[in-house]
PDB file of N, CA, C and O in Angstrom:
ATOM      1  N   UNK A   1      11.886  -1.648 -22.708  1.00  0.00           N
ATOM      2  CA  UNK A   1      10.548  -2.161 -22.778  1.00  0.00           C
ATOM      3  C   UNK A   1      10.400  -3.396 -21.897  1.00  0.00           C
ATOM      4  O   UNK A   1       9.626  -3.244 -20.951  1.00  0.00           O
ATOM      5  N   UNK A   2      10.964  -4.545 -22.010  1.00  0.00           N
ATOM      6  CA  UNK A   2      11.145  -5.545 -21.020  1.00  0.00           C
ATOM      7  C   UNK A   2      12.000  -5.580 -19.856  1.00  0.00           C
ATOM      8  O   UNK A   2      12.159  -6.670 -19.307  1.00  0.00           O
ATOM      9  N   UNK A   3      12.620  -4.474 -19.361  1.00  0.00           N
ATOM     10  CA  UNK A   3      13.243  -4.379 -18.662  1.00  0.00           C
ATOM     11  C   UNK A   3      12.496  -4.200 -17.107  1.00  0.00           C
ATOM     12  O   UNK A   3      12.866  -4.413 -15.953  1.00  0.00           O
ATOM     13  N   UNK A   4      11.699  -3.875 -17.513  1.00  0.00           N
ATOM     14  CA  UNK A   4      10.172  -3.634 -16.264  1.00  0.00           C
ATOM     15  C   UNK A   4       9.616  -4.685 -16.370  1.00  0.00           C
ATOM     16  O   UNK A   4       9.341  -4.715 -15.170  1.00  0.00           O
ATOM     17  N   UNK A   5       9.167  -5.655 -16.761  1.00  0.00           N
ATOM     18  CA  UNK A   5       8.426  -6.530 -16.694  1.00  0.00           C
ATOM     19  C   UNK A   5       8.216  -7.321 -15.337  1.00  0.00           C
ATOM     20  O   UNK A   5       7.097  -7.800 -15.149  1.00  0.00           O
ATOM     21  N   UNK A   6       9.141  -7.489 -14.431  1.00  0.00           N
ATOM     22  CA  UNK A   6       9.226  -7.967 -13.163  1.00  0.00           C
ATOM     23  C   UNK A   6       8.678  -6.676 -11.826  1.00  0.00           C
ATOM     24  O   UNK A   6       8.274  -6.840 -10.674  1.00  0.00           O
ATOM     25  N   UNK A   7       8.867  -5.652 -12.508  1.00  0.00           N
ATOM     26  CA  UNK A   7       8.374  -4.329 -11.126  1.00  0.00           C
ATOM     27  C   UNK A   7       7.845  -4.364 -10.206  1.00  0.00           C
ATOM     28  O   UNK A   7       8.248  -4.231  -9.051  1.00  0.00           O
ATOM     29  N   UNK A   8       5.909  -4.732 -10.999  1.00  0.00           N
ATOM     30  CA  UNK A   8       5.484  -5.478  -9.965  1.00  0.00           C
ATOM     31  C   UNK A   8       5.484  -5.964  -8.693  1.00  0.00           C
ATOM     32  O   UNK A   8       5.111  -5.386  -7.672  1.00  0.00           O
ATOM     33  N   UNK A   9       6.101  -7.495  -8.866  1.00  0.00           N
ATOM     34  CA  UNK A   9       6.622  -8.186  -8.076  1.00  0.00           C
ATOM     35  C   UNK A   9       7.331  -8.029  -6.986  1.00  0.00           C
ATOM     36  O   UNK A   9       7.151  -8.714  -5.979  1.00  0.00           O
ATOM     37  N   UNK A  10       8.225  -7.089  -7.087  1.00  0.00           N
ATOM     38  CA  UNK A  10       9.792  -6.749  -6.554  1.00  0.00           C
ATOM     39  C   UNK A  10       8.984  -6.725  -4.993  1.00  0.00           C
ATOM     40  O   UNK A  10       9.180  -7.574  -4.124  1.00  0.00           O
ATOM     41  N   UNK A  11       8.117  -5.647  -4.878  1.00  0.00           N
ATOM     42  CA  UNK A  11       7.912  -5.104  -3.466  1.00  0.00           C
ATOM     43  C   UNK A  11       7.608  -6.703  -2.915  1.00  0.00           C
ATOM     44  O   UNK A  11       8.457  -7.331  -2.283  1.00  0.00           O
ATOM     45  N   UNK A  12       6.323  -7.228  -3.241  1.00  0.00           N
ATOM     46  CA  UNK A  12       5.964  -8.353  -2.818  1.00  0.00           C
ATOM     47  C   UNK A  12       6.216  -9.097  -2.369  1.00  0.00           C
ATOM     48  O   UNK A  12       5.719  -9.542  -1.335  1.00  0.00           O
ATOM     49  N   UNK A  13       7.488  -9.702  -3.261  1.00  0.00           N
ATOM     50  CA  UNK A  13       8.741 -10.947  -3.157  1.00  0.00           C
ATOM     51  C   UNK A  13       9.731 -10.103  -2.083  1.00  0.00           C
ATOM     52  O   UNK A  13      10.768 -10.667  -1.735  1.00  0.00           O
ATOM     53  N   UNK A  14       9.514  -9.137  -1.699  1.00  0.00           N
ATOM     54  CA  UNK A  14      10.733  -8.135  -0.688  1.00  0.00           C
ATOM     55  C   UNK A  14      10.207  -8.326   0.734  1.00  0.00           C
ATOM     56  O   UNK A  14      10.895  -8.527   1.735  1.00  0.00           O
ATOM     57  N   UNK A  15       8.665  -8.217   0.650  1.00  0.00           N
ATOM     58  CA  UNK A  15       7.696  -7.741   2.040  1.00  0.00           C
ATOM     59  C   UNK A  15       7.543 -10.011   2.019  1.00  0.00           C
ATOM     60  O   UNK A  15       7.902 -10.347   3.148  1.00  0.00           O
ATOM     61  N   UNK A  16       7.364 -10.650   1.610  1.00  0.00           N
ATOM     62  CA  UNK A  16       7.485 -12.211   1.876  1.00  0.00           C
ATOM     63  C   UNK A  16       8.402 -12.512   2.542  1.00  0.00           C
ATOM     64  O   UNK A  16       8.399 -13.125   3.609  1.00  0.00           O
ATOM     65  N   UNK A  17       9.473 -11.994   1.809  1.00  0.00           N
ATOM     66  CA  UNK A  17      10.704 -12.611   2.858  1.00  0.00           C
ATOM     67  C   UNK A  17      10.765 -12.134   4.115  1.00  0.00           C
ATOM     68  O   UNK A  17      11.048 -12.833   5.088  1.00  0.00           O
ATOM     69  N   UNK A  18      10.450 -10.668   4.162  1.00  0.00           N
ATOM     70  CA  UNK A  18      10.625 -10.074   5.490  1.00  0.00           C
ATOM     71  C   UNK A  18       9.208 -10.317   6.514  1.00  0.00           C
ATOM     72  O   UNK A  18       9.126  -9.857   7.653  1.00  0.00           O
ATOM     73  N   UNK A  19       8.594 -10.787   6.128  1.00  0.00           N
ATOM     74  CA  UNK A  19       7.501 -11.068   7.017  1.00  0.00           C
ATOM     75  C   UNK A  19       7.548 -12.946   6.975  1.00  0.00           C
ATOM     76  O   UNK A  19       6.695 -13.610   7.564  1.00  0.00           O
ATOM     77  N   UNK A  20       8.441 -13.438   6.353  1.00  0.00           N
ATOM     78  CA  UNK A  20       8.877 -14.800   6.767  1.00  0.00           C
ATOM     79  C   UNK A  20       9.970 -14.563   7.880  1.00  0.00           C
ATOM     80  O   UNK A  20      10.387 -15.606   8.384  1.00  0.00           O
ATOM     81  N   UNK A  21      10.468 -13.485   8.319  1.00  0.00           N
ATOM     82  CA  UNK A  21      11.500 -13.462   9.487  1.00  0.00           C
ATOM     83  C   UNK A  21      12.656 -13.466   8.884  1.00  0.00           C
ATOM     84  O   UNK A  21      13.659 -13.496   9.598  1.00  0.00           O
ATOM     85  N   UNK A  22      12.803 -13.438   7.418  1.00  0.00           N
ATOM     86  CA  UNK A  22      14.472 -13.454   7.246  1.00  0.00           C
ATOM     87  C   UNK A  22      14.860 -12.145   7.151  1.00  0.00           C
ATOM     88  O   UNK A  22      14.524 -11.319   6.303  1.00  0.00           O
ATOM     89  N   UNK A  23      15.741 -11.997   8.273  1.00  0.00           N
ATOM     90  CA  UNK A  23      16.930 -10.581   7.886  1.00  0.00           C
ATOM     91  C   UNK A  23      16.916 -10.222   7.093  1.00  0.00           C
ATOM     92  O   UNK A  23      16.603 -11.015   6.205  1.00  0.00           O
ATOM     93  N   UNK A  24      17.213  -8.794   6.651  1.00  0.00           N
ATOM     94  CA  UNK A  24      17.542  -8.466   5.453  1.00  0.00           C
ATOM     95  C   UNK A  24      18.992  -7.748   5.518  1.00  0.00           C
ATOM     96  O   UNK A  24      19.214  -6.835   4.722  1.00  0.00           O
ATOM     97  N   UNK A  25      20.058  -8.168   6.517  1.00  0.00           N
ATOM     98  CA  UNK A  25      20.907  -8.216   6.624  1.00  0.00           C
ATOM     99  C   UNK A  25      21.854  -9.684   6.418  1.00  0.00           C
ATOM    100  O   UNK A  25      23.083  -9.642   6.368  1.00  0.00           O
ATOM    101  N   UNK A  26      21.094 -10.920   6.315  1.00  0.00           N
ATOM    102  CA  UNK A  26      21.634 -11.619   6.262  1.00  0.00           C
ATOM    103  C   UNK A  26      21.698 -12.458   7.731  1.00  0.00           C
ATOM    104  O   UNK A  26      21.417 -12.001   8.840  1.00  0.00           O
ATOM    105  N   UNK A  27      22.219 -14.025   7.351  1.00  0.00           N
ATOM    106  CA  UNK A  27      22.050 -14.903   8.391  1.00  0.00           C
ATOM    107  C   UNK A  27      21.209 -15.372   9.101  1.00  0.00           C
ATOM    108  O   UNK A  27      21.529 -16.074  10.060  1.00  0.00           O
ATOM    109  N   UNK A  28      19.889 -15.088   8.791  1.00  0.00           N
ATOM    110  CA  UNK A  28      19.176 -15.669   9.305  1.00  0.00           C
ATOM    111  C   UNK A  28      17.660 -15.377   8.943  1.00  0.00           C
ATOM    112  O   UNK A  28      17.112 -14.277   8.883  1.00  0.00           O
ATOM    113  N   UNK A  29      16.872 -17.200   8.615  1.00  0.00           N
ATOM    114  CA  UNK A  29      15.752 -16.980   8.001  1.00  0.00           C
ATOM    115  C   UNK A  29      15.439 -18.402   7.394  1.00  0.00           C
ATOM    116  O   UNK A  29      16.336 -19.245   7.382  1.00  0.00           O
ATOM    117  N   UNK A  30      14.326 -18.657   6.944  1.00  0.00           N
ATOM    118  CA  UNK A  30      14.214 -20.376   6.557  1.00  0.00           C
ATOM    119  C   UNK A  30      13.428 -20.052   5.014  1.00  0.00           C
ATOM    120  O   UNK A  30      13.008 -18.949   4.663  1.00  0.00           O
ATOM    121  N   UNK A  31      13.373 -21.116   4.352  1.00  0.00           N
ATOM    122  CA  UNK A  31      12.627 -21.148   3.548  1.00  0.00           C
ATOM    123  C   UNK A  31      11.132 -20.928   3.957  1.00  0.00           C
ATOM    124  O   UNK A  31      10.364 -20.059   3.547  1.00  0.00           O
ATOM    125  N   UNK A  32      10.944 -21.764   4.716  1.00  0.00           N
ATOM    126  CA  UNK A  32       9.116 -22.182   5.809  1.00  0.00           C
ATOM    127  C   UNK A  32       9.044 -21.099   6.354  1.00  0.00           C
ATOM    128  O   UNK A  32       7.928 -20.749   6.739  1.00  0.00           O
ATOM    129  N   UNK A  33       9.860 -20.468   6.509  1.00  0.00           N
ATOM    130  CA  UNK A  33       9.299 -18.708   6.774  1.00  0.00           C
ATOM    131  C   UNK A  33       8.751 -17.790   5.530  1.00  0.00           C
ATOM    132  O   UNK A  33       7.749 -17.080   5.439  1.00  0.00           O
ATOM    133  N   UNK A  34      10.005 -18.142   4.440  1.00  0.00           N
ATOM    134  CA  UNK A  34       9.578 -17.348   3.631  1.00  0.00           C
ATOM    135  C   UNK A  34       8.167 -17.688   2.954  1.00  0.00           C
ATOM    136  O   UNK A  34       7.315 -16.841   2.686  1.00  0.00           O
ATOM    137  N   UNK A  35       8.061 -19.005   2.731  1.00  0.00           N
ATOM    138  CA  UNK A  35       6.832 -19.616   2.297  1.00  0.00           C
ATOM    139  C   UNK A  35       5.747 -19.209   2.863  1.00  0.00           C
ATOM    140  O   UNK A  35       4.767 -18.958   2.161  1.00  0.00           O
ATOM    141  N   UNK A  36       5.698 -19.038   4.469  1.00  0.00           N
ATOM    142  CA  UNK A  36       4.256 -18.547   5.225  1.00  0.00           C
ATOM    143  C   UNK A  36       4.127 -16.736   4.716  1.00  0.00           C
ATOM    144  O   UNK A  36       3.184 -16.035   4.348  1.00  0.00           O
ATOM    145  N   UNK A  37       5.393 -16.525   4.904  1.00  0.00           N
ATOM    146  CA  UNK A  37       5.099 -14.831   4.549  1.00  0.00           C
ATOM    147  C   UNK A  37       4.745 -14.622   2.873  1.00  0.00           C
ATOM    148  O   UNK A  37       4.007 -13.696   2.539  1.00  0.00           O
ATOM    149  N   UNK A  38       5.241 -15.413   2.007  1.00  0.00           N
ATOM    150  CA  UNK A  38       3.922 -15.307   0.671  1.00  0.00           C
ATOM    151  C   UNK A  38       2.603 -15.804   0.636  1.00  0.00           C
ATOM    152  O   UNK A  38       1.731 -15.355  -0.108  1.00  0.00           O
ATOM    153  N   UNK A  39       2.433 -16.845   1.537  1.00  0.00           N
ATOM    154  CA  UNK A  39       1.132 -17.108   1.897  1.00  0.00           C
ATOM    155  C   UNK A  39       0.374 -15.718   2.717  1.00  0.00           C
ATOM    156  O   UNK A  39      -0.429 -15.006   2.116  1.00  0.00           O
ATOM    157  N   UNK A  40       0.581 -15.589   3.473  1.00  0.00           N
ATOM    158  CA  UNK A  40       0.161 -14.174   4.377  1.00  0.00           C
ATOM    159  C   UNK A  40      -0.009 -13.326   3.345  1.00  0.00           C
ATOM    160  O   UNK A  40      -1.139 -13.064   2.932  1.00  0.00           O
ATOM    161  N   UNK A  41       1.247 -12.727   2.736  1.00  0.00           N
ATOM    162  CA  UNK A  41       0.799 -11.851   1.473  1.00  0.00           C
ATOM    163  C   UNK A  41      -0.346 -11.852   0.871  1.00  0.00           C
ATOM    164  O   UNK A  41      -1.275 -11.048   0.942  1.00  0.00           O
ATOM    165  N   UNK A  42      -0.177 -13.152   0.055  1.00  0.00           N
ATOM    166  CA  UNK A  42      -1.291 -13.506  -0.838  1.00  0.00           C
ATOM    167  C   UNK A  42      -2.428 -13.321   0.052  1.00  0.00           C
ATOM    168  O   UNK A  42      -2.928 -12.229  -0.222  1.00  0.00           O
ATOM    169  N   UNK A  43      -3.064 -13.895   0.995  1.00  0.00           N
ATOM    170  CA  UNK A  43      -4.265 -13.712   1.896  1.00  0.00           C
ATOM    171  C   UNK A  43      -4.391 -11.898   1.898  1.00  0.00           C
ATOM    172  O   UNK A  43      -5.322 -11.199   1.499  1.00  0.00           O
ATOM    173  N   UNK A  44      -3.317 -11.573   2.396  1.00  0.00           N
ATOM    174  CA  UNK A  44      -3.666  -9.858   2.167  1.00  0.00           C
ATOM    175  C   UNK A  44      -3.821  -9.036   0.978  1.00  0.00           C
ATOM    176  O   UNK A  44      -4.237  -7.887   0.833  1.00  0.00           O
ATOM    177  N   UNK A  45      -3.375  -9.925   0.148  1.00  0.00           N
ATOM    178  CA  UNK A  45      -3.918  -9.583  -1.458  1.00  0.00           C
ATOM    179  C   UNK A  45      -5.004  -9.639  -2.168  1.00  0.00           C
ATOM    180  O   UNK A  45      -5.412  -8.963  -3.113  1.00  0.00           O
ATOM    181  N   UNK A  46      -5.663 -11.045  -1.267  1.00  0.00           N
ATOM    182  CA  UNK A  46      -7.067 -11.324  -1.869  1.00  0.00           C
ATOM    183  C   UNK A  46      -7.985 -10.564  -1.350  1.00  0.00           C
ATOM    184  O   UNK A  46      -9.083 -10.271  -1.822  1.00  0.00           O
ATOM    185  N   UNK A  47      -7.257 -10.088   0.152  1.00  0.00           N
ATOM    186  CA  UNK A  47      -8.673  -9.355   1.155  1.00  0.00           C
ATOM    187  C   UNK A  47      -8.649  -8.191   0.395  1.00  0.00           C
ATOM    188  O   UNK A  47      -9.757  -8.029  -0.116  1.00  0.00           O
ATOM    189  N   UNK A  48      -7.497  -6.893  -0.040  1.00  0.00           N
ATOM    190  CA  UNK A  48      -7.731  -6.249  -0.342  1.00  0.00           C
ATOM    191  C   UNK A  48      -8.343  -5.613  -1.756  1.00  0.00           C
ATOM    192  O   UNK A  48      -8.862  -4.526  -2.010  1.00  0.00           O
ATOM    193  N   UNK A  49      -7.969  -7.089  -2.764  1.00  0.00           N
ATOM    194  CA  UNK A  49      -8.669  -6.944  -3.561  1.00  0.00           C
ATOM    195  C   UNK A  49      -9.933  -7.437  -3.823  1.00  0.00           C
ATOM    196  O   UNK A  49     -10.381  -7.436  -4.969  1.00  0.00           O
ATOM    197  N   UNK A  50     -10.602  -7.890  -2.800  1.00  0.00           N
ATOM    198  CA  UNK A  50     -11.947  -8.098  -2.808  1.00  0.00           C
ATOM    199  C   UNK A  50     -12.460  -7.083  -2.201  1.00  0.00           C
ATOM    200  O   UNK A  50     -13.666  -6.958  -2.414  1.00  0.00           O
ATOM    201  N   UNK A  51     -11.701  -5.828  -1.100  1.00  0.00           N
ATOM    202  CA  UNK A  51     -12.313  -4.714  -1.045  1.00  0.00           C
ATOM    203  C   UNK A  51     -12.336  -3.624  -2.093  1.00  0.00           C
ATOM    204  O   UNK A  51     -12.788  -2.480  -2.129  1.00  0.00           O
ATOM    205  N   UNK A  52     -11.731  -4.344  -2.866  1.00  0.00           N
ATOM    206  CA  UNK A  52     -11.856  -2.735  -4.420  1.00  0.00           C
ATOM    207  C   UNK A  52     -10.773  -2.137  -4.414  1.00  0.00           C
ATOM    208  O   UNK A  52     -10.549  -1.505  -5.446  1.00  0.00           O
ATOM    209  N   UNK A  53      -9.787  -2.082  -3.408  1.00  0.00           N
ATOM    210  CA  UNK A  53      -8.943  -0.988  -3.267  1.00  0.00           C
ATOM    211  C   UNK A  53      -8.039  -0.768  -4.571  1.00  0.00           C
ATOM    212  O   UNK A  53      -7.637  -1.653  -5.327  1.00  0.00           O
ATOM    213  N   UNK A  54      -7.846   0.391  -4.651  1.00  0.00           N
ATOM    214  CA  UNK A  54      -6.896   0.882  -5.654  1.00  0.00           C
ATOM    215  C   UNK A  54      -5.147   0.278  -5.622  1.00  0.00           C
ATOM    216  O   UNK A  54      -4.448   0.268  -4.609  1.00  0.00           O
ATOM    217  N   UNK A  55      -4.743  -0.163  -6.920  1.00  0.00           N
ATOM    218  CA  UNK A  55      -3.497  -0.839  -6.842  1.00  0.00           C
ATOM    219  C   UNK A  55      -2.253   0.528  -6.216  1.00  0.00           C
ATOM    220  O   UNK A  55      -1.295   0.097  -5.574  1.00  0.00           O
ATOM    221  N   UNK A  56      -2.304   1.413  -6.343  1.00  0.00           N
ATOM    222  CA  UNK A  56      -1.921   2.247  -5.712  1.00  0.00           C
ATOM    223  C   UNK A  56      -1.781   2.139  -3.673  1.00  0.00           C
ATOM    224  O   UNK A  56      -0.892   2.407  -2.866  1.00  0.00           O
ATOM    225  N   UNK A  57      -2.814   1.747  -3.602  1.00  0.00           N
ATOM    226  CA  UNK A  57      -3.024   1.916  -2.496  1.00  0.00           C
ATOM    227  C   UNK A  57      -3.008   0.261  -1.487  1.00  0.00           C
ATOM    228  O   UNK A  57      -3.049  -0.030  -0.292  1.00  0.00           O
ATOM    229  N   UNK A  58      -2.914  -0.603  -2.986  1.00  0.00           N
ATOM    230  CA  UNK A  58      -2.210  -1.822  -1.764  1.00  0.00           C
ATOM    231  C   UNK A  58      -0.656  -1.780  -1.695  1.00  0.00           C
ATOM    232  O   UNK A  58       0.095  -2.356  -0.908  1.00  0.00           O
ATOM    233  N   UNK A  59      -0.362  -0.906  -2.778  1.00  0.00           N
ATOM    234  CA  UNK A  59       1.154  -0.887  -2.855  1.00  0.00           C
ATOM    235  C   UNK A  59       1.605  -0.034  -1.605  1.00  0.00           C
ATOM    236  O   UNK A  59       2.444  -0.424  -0.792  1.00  0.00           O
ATOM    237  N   UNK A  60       0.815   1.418  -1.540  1.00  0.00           N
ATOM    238  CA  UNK A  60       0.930   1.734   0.278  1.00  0.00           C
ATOM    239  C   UNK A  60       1.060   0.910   1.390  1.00  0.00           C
ATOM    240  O   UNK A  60       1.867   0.973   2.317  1.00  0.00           O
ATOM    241  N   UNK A  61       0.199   0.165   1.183  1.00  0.00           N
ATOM    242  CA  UNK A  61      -0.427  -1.446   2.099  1.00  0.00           C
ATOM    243  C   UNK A  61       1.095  -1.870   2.791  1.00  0.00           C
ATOM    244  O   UNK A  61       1.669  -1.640   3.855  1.00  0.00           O
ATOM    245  N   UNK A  62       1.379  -2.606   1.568  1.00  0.00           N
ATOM    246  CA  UNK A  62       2.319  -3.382   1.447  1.00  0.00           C
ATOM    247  C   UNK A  62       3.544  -2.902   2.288  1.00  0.00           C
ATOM    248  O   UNK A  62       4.047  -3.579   3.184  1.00  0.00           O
ATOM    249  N   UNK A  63       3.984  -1.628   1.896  1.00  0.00           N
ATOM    250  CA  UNK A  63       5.217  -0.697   2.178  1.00  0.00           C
ATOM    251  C   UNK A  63       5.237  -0.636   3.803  1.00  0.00           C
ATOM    252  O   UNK A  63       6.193  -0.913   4.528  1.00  0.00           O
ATOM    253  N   UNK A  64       3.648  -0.105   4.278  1.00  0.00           N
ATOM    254  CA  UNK A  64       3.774  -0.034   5.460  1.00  0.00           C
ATOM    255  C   UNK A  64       3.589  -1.248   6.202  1.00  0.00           C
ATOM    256  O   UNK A  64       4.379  -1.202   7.145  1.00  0.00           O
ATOM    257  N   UNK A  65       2.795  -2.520   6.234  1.00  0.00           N
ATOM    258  CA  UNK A  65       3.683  -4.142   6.338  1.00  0.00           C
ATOM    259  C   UNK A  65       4.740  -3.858   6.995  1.00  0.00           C
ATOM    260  O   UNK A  65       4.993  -3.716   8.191  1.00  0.00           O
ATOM    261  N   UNK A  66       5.586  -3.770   5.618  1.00  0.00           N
ATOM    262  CA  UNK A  66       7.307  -4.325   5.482  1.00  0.00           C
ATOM    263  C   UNK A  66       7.676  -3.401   6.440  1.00  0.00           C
ATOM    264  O   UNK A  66       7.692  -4.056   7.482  1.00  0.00           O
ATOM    265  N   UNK A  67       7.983  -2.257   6.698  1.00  0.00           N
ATOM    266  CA  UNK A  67       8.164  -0.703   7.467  1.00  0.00           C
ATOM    267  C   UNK A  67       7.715  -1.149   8.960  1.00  0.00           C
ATOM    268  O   UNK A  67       8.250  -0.687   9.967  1.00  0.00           O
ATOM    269  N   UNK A  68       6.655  -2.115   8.981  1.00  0.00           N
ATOM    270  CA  UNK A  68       6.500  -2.061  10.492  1.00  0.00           C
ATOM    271  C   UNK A  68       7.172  -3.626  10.782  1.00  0.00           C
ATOM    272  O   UNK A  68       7.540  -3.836  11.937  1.00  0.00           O
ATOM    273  N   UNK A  69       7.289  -4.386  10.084  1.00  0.00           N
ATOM    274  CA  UNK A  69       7.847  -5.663  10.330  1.00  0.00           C
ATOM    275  C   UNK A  69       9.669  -5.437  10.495  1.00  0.00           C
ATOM    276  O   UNK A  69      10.398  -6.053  11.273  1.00  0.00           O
ATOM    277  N   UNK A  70       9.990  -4.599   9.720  1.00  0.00           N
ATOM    278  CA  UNK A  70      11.016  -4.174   9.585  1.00  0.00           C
ATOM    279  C   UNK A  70      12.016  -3.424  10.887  1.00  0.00           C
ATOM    280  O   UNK A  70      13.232  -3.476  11.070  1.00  0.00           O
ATOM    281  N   UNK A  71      10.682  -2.579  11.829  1.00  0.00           N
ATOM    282  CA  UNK A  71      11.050  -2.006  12.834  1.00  0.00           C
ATOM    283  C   UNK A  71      11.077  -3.310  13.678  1.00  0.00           C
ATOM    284  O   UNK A  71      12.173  -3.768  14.004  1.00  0.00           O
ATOM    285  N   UNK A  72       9.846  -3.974  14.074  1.00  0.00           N
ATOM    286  CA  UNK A  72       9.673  -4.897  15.205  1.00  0.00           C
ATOM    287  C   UNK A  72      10.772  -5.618  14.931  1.00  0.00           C
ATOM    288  O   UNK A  72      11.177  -5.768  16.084  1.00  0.00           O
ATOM    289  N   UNK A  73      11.866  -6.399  13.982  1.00  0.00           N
ATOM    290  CA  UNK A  73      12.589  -6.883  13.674  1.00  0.00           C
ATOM    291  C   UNK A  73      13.499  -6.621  14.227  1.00  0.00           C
ATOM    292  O   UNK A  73      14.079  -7.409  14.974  1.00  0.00           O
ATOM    293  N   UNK A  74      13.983  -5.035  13.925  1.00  0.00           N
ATOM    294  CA  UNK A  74      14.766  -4.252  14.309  1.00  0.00           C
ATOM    295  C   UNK A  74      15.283  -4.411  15.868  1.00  0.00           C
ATOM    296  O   UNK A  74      16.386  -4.552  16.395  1.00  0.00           O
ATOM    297  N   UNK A  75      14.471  -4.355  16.146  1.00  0.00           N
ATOM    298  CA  UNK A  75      13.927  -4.218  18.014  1.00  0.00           C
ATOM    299  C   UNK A  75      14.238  -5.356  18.636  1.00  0.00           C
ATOM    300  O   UNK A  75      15.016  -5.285  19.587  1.00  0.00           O
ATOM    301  N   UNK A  76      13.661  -6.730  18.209  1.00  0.00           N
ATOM    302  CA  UNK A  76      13.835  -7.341  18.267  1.00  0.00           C
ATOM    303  C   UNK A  76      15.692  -8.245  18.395  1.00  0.00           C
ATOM    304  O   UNK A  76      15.998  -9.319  18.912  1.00  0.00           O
ATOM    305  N   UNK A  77      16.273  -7.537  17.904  1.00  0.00           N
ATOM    306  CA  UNK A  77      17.550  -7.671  17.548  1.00  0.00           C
ATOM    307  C   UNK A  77      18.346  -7.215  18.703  1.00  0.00           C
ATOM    308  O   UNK A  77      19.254  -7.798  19.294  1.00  0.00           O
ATOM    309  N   UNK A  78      17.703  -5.789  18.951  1.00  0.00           N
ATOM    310  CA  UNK A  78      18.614  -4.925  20.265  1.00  0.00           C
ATOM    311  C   UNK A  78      18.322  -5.508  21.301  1.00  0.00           C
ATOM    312  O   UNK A  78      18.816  -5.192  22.383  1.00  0.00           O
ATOM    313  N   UNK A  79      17.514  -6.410  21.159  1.00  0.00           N
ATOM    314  CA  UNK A  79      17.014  -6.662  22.699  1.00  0.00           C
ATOM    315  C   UNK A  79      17.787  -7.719  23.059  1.00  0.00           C
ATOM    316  O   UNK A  79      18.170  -7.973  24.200  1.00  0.00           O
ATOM    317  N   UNK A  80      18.085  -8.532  21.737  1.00  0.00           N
ATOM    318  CA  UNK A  80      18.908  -9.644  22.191  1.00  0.00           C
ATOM    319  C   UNK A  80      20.783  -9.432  22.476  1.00  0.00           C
ATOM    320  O   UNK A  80      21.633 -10.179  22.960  1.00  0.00           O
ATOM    321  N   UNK A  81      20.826  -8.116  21.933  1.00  0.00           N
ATOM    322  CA  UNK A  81      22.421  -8.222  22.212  1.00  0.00           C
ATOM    323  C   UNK A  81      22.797  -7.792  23.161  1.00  0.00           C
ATOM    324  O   UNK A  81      23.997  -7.842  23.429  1.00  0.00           O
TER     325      UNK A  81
END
């Protein structure tokens, strides 16, 4: 029963960090990153819930975010080695 209580969250606090620039491999990333990417979040939270959208469907939102931040990241990486 309380074992879910955090669910929610999880994606959110996942797509912040990664849109603050920290790896999700590790080594590299700031707090002041992570901080702007829950700010950003939140701003994309308010827009979409002031458009009505279905919680279903910011959770799509969200996924694809992280999925494309995740690639450019990615990329970002090969280019430098």
């Amino acid at each position: 029963m309380f074992l879910s209580l955090g669910d929610p969250y999880t994606l959110p606090s996942v797509a912040a960090v990664v849109v603050g620039g920290t790896a999700l491999a590790g080594g590299q990333g700031s707090y002041w990153g992570t901080v702007v990417g829950a700010i950003v979040l939140t701003l994309l939270s308010s827009l979409l819930t002031g458009l009505q959208l279905p919680e279903a469907l910011r959770q799509i939102i969200y996924g694809i975010v992280l999925l494309g931040l995740l690639s450019v990241y990615g990329r970002q990486r090969a280019l430098r080695t």
